[in-house]
N, C-alpha and C positions, 0 to 999 in steps of 0.2 A: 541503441536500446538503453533506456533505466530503468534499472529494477529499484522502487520505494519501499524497503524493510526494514529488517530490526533482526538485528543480530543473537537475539536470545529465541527465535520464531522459529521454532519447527518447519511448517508449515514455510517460512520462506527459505530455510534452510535447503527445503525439498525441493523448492522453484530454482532456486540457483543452481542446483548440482545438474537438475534435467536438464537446463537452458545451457549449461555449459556442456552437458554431455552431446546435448545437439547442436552444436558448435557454435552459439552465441559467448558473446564475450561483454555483457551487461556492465556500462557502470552503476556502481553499487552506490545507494544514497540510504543510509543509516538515519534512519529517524528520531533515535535516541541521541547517537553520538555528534550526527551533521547538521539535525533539524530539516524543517521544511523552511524553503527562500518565501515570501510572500506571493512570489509568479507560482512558484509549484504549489502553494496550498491554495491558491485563484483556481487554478488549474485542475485540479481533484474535487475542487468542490464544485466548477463549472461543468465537470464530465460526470460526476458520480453524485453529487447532493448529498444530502443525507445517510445516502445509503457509503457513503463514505468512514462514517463513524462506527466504531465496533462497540456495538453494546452487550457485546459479551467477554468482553476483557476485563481482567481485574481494575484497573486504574478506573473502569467505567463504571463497577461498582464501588469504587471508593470514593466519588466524586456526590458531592451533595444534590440536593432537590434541584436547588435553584443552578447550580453548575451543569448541569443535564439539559436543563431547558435552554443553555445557552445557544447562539448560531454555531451551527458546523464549523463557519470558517476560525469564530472566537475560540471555539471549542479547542481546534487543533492548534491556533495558534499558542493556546496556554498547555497544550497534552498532546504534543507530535503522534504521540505513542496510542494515540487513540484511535490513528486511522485505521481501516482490515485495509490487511497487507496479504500479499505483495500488491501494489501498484507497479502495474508494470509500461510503460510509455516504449511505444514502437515506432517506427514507420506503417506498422498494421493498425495504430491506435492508440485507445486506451484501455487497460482490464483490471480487475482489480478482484482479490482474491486468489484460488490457484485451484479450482473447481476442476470436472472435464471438462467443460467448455472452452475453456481457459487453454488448459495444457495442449487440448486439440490444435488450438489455434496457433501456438507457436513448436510445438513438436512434431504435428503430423507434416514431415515434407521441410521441414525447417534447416536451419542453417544457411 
């Protein structure tokens, strides 16, 4: 399993402790500190599109008109930090965010 976060994220702070309290043992891929590889931002954006970008992050209201309209993939390429985290890559998949849906899927029965 990879978990794709950022180390100042609440919200993935919350993903890791669960996953690890249900005996996953995630590697950790920091968006900020490790970046996205080119395969992994193919990859987020072939599973998720669009909906890959958080446009409610600060960094995404700092970004101008025309930086907004950019492609997802350009997007992240210039703003790791722009994706909704956690992205989480399993042998179950891919999820993204940390909704119930989400947690169901690798909490209920997990480890």
């Amino acid at each position: 399993m990879r978990v794709f976060s950022l180390k100042s994220c609440d919200t993935c702070r919350k993903a890791l402790k669960s996953l690890a309290e249900a005996g996953y043992a995630p590697d950790v891929v920091d968006v900020r500190k490790d970046g996205l590889s080119d395969a992994d931002r193919a990859a987020v954006i072939a599973e998720f599109g669009d909906a890959a970008i958080n446009r409610a992050s600060t960094t995404w209201r700092g970004l101008s008109d025309a930086e907004k309209e950019m492609d997802p993939a350009a997007l992240l390429a210039a703003y790791p930090t722009l994706m909704k985290r956690p992205v989480i890559q399993s042998d179950q998949g891919w999820t993204i965010g940390w909704k119930a849906d989400v947690q169901t899927r690798y909490l209920d029965g997990a480890g």
